[in-house]
C-alpha positions as a Markdown table, in Angstrom:
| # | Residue | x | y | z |
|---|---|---|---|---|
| 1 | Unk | -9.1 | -12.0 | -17.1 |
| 2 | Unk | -8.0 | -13.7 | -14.2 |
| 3 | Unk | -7.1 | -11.9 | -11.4 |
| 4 | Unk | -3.6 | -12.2 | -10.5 |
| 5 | Unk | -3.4 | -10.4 | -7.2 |
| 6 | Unk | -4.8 | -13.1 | -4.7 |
| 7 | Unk | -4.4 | -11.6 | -0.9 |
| 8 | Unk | -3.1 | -15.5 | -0.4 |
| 9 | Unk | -0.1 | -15.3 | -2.9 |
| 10 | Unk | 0.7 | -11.6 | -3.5 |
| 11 | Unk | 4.0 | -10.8 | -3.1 |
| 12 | Unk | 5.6 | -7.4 | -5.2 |
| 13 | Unk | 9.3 | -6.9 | -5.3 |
| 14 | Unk | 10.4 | -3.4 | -5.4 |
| 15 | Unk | 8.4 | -1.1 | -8.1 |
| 16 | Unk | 8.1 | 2.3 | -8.6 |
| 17 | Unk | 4.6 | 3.3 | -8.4 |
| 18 | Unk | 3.0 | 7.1 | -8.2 |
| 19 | Unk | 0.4 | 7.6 | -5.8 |
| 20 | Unk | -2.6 | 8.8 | -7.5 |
| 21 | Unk | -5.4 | 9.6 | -4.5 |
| 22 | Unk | -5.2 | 8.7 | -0.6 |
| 23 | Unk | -9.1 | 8.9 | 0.9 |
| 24 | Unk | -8.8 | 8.9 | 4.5 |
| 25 | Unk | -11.8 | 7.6 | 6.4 |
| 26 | Unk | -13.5 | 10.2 | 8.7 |
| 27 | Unk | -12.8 | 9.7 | 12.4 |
| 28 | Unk | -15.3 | 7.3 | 14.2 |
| 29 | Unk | -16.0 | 5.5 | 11.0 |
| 30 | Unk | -13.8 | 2.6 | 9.6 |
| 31 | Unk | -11.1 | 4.7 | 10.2 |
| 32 | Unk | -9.1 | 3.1 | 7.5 |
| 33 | Unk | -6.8 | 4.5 | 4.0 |
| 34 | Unk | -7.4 | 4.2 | 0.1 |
| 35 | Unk | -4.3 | 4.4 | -1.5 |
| 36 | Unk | -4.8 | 4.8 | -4.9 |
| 37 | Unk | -1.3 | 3.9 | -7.4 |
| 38 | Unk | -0.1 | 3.6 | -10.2 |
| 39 | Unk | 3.2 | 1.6 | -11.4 |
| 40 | Unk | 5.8 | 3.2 | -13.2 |
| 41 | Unk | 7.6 | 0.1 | -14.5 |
| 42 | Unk | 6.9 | -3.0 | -15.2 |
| 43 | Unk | 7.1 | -6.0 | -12.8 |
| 44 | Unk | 6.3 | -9.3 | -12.4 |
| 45 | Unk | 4.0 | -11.3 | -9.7 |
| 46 | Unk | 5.4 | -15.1 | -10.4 |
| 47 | Unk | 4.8 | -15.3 | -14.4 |
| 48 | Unk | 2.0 | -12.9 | -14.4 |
| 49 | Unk | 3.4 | -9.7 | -16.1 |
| 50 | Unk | 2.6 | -6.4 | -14.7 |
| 51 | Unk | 3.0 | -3.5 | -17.3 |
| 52 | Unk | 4.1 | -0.3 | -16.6 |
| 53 | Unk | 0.6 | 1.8 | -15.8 |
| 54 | Unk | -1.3 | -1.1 | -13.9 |
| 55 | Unk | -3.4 | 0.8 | -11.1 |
| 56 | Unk | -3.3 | -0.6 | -7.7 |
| 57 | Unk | -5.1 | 0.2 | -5.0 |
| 58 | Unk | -4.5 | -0.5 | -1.7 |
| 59 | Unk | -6.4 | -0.6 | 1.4 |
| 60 | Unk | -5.5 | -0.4 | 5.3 |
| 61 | Unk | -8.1 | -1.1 | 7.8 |
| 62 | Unk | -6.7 | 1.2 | 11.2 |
| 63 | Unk | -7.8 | -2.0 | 13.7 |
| 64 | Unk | -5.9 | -4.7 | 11.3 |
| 65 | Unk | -2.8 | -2.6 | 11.2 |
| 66 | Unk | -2.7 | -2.0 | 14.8 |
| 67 | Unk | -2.8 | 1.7 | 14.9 |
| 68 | Unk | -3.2 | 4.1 | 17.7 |
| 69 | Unk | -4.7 | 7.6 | 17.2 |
| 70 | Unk | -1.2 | 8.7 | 16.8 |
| 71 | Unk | -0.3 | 6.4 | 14.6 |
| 72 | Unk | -3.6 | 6.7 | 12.2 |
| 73 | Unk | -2.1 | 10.5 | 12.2 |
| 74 | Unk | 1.5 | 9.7 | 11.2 |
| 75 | Unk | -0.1 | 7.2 | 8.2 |
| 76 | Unk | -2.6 | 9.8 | 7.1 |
| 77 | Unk | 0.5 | 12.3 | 7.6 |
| 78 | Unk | 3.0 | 10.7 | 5.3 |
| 79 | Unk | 0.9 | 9.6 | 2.8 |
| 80 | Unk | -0.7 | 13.1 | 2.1 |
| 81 | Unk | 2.9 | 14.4 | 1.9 |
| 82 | Unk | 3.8 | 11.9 | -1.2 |
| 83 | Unk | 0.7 | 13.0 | -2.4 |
| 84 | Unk | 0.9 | 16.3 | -2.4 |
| 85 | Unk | 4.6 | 16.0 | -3.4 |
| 86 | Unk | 3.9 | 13.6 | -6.0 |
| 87 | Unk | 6.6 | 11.4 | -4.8 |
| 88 | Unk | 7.5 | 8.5 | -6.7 |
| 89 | Unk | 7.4 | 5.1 | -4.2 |
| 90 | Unk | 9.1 | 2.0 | -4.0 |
| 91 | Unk | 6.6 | -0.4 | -3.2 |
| 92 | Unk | 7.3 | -3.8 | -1.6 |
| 93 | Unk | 4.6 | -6.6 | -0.3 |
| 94 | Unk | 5.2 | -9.4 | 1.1 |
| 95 | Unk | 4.0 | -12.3 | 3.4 |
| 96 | Unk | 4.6 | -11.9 | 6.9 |
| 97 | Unk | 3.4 | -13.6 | 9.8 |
| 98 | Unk | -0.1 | -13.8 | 9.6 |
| 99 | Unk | -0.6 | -11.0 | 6.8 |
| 100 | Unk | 0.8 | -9.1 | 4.4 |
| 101 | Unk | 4.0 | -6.8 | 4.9 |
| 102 | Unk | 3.6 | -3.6 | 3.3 |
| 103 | Unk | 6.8 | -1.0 | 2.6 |
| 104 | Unk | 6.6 | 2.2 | 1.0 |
| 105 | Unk | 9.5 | 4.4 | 0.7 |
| 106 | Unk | 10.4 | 7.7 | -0.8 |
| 107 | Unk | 13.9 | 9.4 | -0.2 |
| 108 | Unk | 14.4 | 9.0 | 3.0 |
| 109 | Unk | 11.3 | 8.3 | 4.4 |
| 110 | Unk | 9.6 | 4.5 | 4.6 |
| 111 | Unk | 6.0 | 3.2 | 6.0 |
| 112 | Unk | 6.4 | -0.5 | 6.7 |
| 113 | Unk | 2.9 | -1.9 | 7.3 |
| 114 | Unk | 1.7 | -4.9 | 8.8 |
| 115 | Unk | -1.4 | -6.3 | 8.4 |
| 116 | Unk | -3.5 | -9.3 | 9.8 |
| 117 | Unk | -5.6 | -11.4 | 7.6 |
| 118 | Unk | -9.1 | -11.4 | 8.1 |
| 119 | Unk | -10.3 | -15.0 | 9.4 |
């Protein structure tokens, strides 16, 4: 099967997805986050179908986001918390300038990431 998810052409639109497992990378190291999710509803990227149940996994690299020490903290923070919580998130990605755009929200709280592309 042909791999839909391209980091060149991905774009998602709003779906529910539960987050399964966030691995945070030990300090020092790559100092990056897993995100490990599922989708609760079925969505679309272009004509490609995505069912309901399709894992996703998402990674964030700490130096291609652009976060500080405190701002590794408040991602490992927030994400734990839906984790724990087993919030249900509304995903959104999308291009920006130069990466990908990344929005996770639950309730009243939202993570907007932004990440480069690697060249």
């Amino acid at each position: 099967m042909r791999n839909p998810f391209g980091p060149w052409t991905f774009r998602l639109q709003g779906v529910a997805c539960q987050i399964v497992y966030v691995e945070h990378a030990a300090e020092g190291a790559d100092e990056g986050t897993v995100v490990d999710l599922v989708t609760l509803e079925p969505s679309t990227h272009g004509h490609e179908p995505i069912p309901a149940g399709t894992p996703l996994a998402l990674a964030f690299d700490a130096r291609a986001i652009g976060a500080s020490g405190s701002g590794r903290a408040a991602l490992a923070m927030l994400l734990t918390c839906w984790e724990r919580e087993d919030a249900v998130v509304d995903l959104v990605i999308d291009h920006d300038r130069g990466g990908l755009r990344y929005e996770l929200s639950s309730g009243h709280d939202r993570l907007v990431l932004v990440g480069c592309y690697e060249r």
